[in-house]
C-alpha positions as CSV (number, residue, x, y, z in Angstrom):
1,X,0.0,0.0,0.0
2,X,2.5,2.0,0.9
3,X,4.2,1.6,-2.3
4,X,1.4,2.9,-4.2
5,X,1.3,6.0,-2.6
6,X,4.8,6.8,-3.3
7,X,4.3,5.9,-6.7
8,X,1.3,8.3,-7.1
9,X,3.4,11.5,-5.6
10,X,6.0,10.6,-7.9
11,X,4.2,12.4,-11.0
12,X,3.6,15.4,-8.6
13,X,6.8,15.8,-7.2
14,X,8.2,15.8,-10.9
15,X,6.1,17.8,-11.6
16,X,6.9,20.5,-8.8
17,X,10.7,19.8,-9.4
18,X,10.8,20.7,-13.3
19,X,8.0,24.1,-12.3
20,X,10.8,25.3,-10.0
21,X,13.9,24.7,-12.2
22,X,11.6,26.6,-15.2
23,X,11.0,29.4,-12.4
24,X,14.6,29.4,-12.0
25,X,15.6,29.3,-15.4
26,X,13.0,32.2,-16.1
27,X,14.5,34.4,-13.4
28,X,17.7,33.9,-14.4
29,X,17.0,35.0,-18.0
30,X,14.8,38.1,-16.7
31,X,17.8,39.3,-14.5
32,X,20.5,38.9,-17.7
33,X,18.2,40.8,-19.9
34,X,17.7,43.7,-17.8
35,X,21.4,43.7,-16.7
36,X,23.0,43.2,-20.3
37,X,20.7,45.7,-21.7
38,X,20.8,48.5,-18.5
39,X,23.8,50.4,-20.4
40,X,22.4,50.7,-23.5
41,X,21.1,53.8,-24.0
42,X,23.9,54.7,-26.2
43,X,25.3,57.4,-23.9
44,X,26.5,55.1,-21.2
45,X,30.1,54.4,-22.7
46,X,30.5,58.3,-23.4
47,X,29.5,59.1,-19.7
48,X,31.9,56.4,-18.3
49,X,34.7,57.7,-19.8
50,X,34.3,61.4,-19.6
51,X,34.2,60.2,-15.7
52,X,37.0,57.7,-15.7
53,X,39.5,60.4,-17.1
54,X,38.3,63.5,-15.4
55,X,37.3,63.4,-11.4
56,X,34.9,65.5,-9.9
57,X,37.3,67.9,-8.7
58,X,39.2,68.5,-12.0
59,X,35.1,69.9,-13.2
60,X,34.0,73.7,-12.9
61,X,30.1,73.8,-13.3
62,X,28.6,76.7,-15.2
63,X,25.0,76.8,-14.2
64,X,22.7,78.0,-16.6
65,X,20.9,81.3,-15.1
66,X,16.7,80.2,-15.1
67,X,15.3,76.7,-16.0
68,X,14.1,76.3,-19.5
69,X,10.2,75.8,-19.6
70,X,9.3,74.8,-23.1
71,X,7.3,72.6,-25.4
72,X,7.9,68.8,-25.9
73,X,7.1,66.8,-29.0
74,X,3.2,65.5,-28.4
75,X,3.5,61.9,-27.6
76,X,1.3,59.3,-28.4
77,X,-1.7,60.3,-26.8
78,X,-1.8,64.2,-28.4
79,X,-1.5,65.7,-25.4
80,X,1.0,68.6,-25.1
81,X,3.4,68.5,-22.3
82,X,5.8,70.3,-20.8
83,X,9.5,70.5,-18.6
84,X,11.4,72.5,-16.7
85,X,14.7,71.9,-17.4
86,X,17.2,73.4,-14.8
87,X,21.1,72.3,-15.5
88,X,24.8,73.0,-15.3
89,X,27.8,72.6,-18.0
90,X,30.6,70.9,-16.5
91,X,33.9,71.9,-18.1
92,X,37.5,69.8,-17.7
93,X,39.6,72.6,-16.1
94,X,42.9,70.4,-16.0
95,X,43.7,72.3,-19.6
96,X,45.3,75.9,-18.0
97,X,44.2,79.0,-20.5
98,X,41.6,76.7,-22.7
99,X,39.5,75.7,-20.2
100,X,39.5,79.6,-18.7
101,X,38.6,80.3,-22.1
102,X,35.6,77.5,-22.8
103,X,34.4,78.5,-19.4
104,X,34.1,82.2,-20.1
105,X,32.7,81.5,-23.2
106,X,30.1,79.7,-22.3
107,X,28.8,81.7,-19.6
108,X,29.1,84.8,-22.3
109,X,27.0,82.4,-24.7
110,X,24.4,81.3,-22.1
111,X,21.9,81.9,-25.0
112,X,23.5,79.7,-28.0
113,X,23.3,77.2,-24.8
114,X,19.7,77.6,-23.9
115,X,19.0,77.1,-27.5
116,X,20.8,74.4,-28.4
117,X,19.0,72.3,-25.1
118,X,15.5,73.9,-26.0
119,X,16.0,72.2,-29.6
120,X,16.6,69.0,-28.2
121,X,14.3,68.8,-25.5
122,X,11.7,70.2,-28.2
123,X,12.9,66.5,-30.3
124,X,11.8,64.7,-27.4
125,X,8.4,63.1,-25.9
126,X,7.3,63.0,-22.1
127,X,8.2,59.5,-22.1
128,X,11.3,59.7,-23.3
129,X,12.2,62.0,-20.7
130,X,11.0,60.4,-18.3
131,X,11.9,56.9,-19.2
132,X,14.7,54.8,-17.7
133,X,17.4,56.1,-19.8
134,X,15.8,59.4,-20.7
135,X,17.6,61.8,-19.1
136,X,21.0,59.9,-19.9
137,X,20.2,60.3,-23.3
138,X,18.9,64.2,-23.0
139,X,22.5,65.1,-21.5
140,X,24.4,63.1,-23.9
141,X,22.6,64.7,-26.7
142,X,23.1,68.3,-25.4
143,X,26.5,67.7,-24.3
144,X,27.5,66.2,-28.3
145,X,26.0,69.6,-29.7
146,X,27.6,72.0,-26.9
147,X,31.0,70.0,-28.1
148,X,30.5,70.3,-31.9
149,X,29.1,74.0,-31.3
150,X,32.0,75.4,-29.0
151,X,34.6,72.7,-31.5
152,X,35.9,71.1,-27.9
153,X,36.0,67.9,-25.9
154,X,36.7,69.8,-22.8
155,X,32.7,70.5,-22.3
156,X,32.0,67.0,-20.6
157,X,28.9,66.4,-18.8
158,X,25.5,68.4,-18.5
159,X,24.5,67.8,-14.6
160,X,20.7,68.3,-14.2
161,X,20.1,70.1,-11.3
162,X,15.5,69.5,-12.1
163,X,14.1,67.8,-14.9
164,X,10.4,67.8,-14.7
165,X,8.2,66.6,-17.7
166,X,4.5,67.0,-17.3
């Protein structure tokens, strides 16, 4: 008798044993997907190695003066949003006279600066701004133009002080 009833949990406890190792094998692939893809918003590399060569305390932050408050692109669902945009420039001041010189011209060009991140946050949609990689790709974006606009690499981050998409 007793045999039988081992017999008859056999099924069951397969059963339960190949549910858990799919469980397992699902987490497992859940957790690599979301790791190997967390990086790749196509700014990530850029980002790390502006930070690996320049430390926080080779950086002079020009803040821009007032937030931007503009326009975004109208998403899927037509409805017009907005942000408020408040940031700073950081500039690589390890390079003497040209980084005096990027520094005082950007803080002379405040405007060209305000319009070049107005343009790009008018390119974007509240969700991309506020997705998981949104404001990643926002700085990368702005910082790229500020370099080809200004023709220098010493312009290296955009640190956002508020971003706020409604």
């Amino acid at each position: 008798m007793e045999e039988k009833q081992q017999k008859k949990g056999s099924p069951l406890m397969i059963v339960l044993v190949l549910l858990m190792v799919v469980l397992i094998g699902v987490v497992a692939g859940v957790g690599w997907f979301f790791l190997s893809n967390m990086n790749n918003d196509g700014s990530s590399g850029q980002i790390v190695q502006a930070i690996g060569a320049t430390q926080v305390e080779d950086l002079e932050f020009i803040r821009i003066s007032m937030p931007i408050n503009t326009n975004l692109q109208t998403g899927p669902d037509g409805v017009l949003r907005r942000v408020s945009f408040d940031f700073s420039v950081a500039v690589d001041t390890r390079h003497g006279a040209e980084s005096a010189r990027i520094s005082e011209l950007l803080r002379d060009a405040e405007p060209v600066v305000r319009d070049i991140s107005i343009a790009v946050l008018r390119d974007m949609t509240a969700d991309q701004v506020n997705s998981l990689g949104g404001s990643a790709a926002l700085t990368a974006e702005i910082t790229n133009r500020l370099r080809s606009e200004f023709s220098t690499n010493l312009i290296v981050d955009i640190h956002v002080i508020q971003l706020l998409a409604q």
